[in-house]
N, C-alpha and C positions, 0 to 999 in steps of 0.2 A: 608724630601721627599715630592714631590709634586704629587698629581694625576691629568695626563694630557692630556685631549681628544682635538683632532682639528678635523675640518670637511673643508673642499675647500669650500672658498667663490664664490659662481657662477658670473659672467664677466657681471652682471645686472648692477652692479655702473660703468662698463666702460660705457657700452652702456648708461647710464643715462646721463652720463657727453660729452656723444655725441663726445667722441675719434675715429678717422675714421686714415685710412692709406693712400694711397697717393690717389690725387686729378682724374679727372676722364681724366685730358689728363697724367698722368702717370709721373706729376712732384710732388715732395713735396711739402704742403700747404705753403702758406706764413707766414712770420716772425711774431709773434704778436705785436699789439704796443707797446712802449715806457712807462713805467711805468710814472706817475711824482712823482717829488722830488726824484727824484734816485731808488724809489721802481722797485722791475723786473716786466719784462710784464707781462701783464694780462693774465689768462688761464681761462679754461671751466671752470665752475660752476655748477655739476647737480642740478638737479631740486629739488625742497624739498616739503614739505607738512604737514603741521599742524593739517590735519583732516583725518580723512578718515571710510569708510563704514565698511570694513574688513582691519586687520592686520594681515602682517605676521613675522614673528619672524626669522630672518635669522641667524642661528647658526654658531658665530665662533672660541670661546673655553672656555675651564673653567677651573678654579684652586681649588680642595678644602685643604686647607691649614688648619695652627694650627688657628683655631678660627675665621676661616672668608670662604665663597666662594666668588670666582670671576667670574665674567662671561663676555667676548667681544661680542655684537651682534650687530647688526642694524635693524628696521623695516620698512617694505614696505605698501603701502598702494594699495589698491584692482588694480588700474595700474601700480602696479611696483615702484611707486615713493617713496622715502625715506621720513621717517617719523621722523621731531624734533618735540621737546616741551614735549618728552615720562614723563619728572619731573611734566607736569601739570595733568597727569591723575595717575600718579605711580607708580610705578616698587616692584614688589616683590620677595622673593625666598623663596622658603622650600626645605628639605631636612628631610626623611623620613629615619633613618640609621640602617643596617643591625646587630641586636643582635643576642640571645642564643635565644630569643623569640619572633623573627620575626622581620619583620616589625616594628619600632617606632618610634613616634616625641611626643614625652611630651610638654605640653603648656605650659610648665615652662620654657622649655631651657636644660632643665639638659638632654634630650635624643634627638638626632639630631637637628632640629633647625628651625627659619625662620625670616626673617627679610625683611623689609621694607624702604621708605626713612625716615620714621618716626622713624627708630631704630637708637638709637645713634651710631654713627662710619660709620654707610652706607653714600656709597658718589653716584654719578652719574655720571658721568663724560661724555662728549664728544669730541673724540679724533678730534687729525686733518686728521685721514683718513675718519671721516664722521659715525665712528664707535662708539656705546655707550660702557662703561666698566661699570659695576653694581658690587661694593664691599657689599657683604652682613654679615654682623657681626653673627655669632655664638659661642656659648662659649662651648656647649659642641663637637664641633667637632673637630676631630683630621686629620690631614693631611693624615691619613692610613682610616681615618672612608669610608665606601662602602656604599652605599643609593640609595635611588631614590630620584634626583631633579628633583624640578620643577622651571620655571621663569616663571612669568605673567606678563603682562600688562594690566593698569586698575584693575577695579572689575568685574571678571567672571559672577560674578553673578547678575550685572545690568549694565544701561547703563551709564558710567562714564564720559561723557561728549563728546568731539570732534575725539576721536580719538576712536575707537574701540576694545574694549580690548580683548587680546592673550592670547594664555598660549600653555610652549614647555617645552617635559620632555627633559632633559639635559642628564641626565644619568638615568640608571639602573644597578643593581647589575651584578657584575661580574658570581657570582652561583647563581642559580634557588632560589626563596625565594618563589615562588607560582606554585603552578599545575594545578591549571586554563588557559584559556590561552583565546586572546579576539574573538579567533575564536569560542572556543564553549559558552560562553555567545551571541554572537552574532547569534549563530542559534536559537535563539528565539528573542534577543533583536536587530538582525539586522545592525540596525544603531543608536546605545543610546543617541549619540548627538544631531541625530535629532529631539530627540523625543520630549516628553512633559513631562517626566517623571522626579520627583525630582533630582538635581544635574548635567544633562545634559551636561550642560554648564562644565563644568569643564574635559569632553571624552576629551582627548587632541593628539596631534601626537609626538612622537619621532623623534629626528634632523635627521631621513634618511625618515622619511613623513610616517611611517604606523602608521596605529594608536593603543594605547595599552592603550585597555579599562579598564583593569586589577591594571596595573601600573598606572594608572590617580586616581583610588578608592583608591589604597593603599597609596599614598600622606598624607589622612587623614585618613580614616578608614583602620588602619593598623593592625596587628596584635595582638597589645596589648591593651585590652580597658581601659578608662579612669578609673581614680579610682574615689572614692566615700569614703564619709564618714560614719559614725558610723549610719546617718538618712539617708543616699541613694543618698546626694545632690554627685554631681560631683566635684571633685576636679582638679587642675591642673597637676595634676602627672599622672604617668602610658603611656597612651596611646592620641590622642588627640579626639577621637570619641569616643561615647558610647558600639558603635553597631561596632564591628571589622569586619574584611572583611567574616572571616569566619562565621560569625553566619548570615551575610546577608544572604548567599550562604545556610548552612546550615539551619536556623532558618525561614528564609523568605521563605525559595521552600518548604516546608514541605507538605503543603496542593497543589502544583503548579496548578496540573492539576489531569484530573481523567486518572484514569491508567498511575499516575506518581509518581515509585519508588526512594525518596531520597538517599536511598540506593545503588541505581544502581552508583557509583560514577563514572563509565566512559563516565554517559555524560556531567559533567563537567570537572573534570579533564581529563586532556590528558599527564600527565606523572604521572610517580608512585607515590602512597603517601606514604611515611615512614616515617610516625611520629607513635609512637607506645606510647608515653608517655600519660598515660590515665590524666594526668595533662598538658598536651599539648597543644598547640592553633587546636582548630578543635576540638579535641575529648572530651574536658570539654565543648562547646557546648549542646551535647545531652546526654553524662554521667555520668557529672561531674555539679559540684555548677558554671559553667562558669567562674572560674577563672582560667585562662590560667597558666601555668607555662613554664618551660625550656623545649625546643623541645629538644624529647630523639632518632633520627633517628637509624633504624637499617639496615643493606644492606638487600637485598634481599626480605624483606618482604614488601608486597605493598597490603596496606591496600583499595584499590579498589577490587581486589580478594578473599583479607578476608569478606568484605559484602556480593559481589555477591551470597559468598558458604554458607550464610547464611540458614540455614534450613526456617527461619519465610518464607522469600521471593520468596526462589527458585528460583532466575533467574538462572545461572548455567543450573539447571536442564530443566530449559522452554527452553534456550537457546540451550543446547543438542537435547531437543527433535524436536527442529524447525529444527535446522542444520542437526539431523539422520533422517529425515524421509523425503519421500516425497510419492506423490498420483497420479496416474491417471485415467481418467475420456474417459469414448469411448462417441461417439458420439450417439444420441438416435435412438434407433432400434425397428421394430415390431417384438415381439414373438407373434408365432401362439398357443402357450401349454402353460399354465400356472398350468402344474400338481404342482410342487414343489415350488412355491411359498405362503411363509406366511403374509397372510391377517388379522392385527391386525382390521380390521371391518365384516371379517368373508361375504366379496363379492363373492362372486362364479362367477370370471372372467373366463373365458378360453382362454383369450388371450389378450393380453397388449402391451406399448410401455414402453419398460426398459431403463436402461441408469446401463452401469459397473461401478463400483468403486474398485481400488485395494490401498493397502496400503505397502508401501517397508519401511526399514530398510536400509540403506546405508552406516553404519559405518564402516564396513570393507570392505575389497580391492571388495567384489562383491555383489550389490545387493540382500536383502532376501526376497521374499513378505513376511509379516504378514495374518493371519488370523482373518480378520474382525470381523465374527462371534463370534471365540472365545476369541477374546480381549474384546469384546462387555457384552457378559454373564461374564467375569472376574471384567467388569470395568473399563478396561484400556480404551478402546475404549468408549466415554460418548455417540456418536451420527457419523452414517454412512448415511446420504442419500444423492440425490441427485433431480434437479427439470430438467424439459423440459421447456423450454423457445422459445417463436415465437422471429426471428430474423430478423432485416433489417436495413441495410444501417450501417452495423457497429454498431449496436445496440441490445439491448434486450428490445422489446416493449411489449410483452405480457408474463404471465406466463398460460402456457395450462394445470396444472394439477387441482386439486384439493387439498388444503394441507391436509396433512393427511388421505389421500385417498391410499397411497403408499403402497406396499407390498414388502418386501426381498426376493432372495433366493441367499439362504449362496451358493456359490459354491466349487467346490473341492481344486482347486487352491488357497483358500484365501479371493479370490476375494466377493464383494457382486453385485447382480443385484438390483438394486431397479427399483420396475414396475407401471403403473398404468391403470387399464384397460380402462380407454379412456381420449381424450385429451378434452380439452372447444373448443365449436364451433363458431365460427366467425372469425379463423384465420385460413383457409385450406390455402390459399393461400401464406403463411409467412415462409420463411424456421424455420429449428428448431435447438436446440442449447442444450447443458446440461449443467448446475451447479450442482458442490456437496461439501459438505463439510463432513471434519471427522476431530472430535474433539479427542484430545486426552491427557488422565484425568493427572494432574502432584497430585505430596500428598498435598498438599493445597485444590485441587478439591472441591466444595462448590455443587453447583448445576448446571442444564442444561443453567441455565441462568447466572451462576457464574463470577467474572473476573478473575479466574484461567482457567487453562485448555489453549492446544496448538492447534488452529482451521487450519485445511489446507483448502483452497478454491479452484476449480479449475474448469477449462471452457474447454467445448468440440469441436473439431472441427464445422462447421455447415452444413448443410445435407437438401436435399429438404423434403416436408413432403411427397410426394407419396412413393417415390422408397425408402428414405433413402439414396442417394446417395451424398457422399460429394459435396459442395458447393464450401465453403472456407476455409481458418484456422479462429479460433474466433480470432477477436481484436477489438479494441477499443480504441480511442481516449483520452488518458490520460495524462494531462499536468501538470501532477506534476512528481516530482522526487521522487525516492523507497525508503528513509529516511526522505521524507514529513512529515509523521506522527511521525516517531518511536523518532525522534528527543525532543520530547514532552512525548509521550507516552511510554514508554520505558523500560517498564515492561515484555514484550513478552508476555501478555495477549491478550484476544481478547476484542474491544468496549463490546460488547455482544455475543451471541452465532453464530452470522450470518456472521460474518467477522474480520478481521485480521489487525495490523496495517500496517502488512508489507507491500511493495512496493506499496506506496504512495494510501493503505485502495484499494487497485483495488477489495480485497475480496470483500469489501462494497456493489459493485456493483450488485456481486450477487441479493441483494435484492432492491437498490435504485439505480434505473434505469432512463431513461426514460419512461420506459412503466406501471412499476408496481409503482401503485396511490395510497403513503403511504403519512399518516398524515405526519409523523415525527413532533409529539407536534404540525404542524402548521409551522414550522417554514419555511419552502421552499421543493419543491421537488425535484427528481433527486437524485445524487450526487456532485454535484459542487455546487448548492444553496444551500444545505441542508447544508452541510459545510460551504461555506460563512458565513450563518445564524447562526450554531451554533456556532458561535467561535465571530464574529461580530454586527451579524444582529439581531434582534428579539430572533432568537433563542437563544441568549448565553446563558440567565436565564431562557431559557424552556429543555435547555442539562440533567441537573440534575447533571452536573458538582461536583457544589457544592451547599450544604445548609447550611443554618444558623442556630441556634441554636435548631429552634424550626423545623427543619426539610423542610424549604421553600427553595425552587429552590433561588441560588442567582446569579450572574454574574460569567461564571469563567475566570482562569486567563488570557486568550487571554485579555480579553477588556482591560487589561491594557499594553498591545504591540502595535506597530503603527501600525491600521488596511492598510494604505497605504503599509506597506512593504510586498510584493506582494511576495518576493524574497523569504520569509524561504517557501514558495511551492513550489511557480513557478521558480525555478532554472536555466529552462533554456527559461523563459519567457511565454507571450499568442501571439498567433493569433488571433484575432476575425475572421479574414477573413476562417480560418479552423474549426471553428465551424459547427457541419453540418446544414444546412440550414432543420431544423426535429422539432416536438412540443415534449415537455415532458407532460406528465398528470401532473394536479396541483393542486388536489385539498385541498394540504398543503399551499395553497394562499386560500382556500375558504373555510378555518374553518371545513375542514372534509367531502365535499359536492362534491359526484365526478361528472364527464361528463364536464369536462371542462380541457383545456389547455393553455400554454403559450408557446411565444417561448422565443430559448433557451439565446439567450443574456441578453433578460429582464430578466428571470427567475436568473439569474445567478445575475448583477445587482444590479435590485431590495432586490434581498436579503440582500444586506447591506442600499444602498439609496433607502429606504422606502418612502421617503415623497412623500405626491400629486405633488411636481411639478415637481419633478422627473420620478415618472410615467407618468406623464402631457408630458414629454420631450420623453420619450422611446415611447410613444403613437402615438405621433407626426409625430416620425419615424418610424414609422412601426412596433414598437412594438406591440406583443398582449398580452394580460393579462386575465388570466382566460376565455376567448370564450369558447362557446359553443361548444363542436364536430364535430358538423357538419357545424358549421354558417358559412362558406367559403366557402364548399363541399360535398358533397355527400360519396368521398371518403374514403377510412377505413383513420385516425387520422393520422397515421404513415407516411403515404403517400402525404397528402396535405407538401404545399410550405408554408414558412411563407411569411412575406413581412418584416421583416426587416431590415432596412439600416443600422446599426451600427456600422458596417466596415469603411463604407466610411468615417466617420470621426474620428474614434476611432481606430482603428486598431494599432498596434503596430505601430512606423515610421511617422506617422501622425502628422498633425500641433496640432490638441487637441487628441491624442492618447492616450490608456490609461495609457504606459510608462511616459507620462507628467508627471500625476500627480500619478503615483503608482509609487512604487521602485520595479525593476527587476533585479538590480543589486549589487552586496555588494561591 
């Protein structure tokens, strides 16, 4: 029995050999000449090519038989042209074959296989359609054996002389042998190939052209790891890698990021896992002595559910509590009476500007509010308040209370007021806005500052400050996608107590603003720098991400993702030209030191291209950096124009845009 895949050769070698149908007055072309010595006429000849920049591998079938694969293809060079002399650079094949225990190629031979033109038996051949045949010798394969192959050209892994070297998976398993899939590795690692990152080279595509980041790892680091001897050294048996695919996955993400649970296993796999066998590939990783055994699948049970409902973690449960609940937020109002309000600084207001908060229950067919109050005194509820916020231009520029200046009163419905008896004076002029959050405590709960607990955040309509009369609905300019974050972070905790990761950290905003002039470590200000920075910029090793042993900030894992791939945020791309033309307070550019702004493209930027000539270049343009408040105007901060131009040549669509050189797309 033979196993036999064909794929349609696309009409590129007609069109090569320059085959046309009738002439352009509508007769058939002429006879060709005369052969000599009785040879028959001469015909077309496509074009050929000994070198070339990029190769590609044009698929056109494969046999794998008792003890050998075969394979017919041809390659193209970067214009389409056919590529001979593929014997001077050389041809490869592996085949990675489907066991009781995954994935395996033994460097022996004895467990799927691979061969070379340096393997005795391998031949090369070139037919006389123009086409190569690649016989590759294995001994342990059997004409029924299922695998993933691969075919190369050259060496992947350097530059092997004139011709450019390829690599195209041939096949993949008929059933599922992985629950990964290259889509969700890629919501962090984007585009692997491109990167810089070990083994790169070898991301390869499948003969209908998607690519499978997944199945290109598991060629070598396959599911069974390599053995070793009685001193540790490696041997040729077993598996062909040290490090099998699973314990990358497993082993290597352990620490990934902050507020990111290993555990959580739905954000890599995207089908079920059933392997139950605590001797199993996967689960002897983190349970076991990491010696893999026979995978023991059972139906029905999908060991991504089993983690979640883990008591340590609690996702499940944080998960419920995000999904059951929700909160709303009234816009901020003047009370003339402040009889019933409790003043934890014991002010003797008698009148204030409050903002409502209520907290609902949604799980069943009709909304139930909750009672603030008394979740609060129980512990369920860790933190109800809420802030006034001066607002303009789609913005939150100032915050007007005092913190901790606030006062509650419980109401009868559930609901809480939170008041405060006056606002900060320099901003009569600014409409007003309210943020609040209400934390709510899961059994993990730690403290006020904990990375447990389910934070809701939420923004209020916005309202002039005389009358209180509405303005607008809040919004804001936000150009990432609502799985920005959690894609990463995916815990269903909160960064800290002030915001949330869900729908792309807009919680964040609450407190990292434009207006409100937070250090953040120094790293950048805002929320679009601030992030730049922590993940890229200066800020990675001031996040607190991670530390090293002795407790020192070190790098965390973004820096080793391609800060160019723009794509796992920006989903559905930037406009520079919709930025609003507004300054942010900066004095996270100036070591802690306020009264000073930037604007917004630089701020944003600069957060990752730090260097003087960089600033030298955004300067040039109209960038400003750190100024003074007033040194342009007299007017309130908010209100001045910046000056600069970074549209005009940066702009998405643009001849040096920032799509040029970021990736926007996957």
């Amino acid at each position: 029995m033979k196993n036999l895949t064909k794929r349609r050769l696309a009409f590129f070698v007609a069109a090569a050999m320059g085959i046309a149908g009738c002439a352009d007055d509508g007769k058939d072309g002429a006879d060709g000449a005369d052969g000599e010595d009785g040879t028959p006429g001469t015909s077309p000849t496509p074009p050929v090519v000994e070198v070339s920049e990029s190769t590609d591998i044009n698929y056109i079938n494969h046999m794998i038989e008792e003890g050998m694969v075969t394979v017919e293809f041809n390659a193209t060079d970067e214009d389409g042209l056919i590529i001979n002399g593929l014997e001077e650079v050389g041809v490869s094949m592996y085949l990675a074959a489907v066991t009781d225990k995954g994935m395996q190629r033994a460097r022996d031979g004895s467990v799927g296989g691979s061969a070379d033109l340096e393997t005795e038996g391998a031949t090369l051949t070139l037919l006389d359609n123009g086409n190569y045949e690649f016989v590759a010798p294995m001994a342990a394969v059997q004409a029924d054996t299922d695998g993933i192959v691969r075919l190369t050209i050259g060496d992947l892994r350097r530059d092997p002389g004139p011709i450019a070297a390829a690599g195209l998976l041939l096949q993949k398993p008929e059933t599922t042998v992985h629950t990964s899939t290259t889509e969700t590795c890629y919501s962090c690692h984007v585009d692997f190939a491109t990167s810089d990152i070990r083994h790169h080279y070898y991301v390869l595509e499948d003969v209908e052209g998607n690519v499978d980041f997944v199945g290109s790892c598991l060629v070598c680091h396959n599911n069974v790891a390599r053995d070793v001897d009685e001193n540790g050294d490696s041997l040729d048996t077993g598996g062909y890698a040290n490090l099998t695919m699973q314990a990358m996955g497993h082993i290597n993400h352990q620490k990934f990021e902050k507020d990111f649970t290993p555990t959580n296993c739905y954000t890599c796999h995207a089908e079920p896992v059933i392997n139950t066998s605590i001797a199993g590939n996967g689960c002897s990783d983190c349970h076991g002595n990491g010696e893999s055994g026979v995978i023991v699948p059972a139906d029905g049970f999908d060991a991504r559910a089993f983690h979640a409902e883990s008591s340590l973690i609690g996702l499940v449960e944080r998960e419920e509590i995000r999904a059951n609940h929700y909160t709303t937020t009234s816009a901020p109002y003047h009370n003339p009476t402040m009889d019933e309000w409790i003043d934890h600084k014991d002010v003797a207001w008698t009148s204030g500007y409050c903002v409502d908060i209520a907290l609902f229950d949604n799980s069943g067919e009709t909304p139930v509010q909750l009672n603030i109050g008394e979740m609060y005194a129980a512990h369920e509820v860790t933190y109800g308040g809420a802030y006034i916020n001066n607002y303009h231009n789609d913005s939150i520029v100032a915050r007007v209370i005092s913190h901790g200046a606030e006062g509650y009163i419980e109401n009868e419905d559930g609901s809480r007021s939170v008041c405060y008896g006056e606002l900060t004076d320099g901003f009569e002029d600014a409409n007003l806005s309210a943020s609040s959050r209400i934390t709510i405590a899961d059994t993990n709960w730690e403290d006020s500052d904990g990375e447990f607990g389910v934070s809701f955040t939420g923004y209020s309509e916005v309202v002039d400050p005389i009358n209180f009369e509405k303005v607008q609905d809040w919004g804001r300019r936000h150009a990432v996608t609502t799985d920005s974050c959690t894609t990463c972070h995916n815990n269903e905790t909160n960064y800290h107590k002030n915001g949330s990761y869900v729908e792309g950290g807009l919680d964040c905003v609450a407190c990292h603003n434009n207006g409100q002039d937070r250090r953040a470590a120094n790293s950048a200000p805002g929320f679009g720098p601030m992030v730049h920075s922590m993940h890229w910029g200066i800020g990675n090793a001031l996040s607190g991400a991670k530390t090293d042993e002795d407790g020192n900030n070190v790098e965390n894992s973004a820096a080793s993702l391609n800060a160019d791939n723009c794509v796992s945020c920006h989903a559905d791309g930037v406009s520079l030209a919709d930025v609003p033309n507004q300054y942010m307070l900066s004095k996270a550019f100036n070591e802690g030191n306020a009264g000073v702004m930037t604007s917004p493209i630089t701020a944003n930027c600069f957060a990752c291209h730090d260097s003087d000539s960089a600033l030298n270049h955004m300067e040039q343009n109209g960038g400003e950096f750190n100024i003074g408040i007033n040194d342009n105007s007299t007017e309130v901060w908010y209100e001045q124009q910046t000056m600069e131009s970074c549209a005009t040549c940066h702009d998405t669509g643009k001849s040096f845009g920032i799509d040029v050189y970021h990736n926007f797309e996957r």
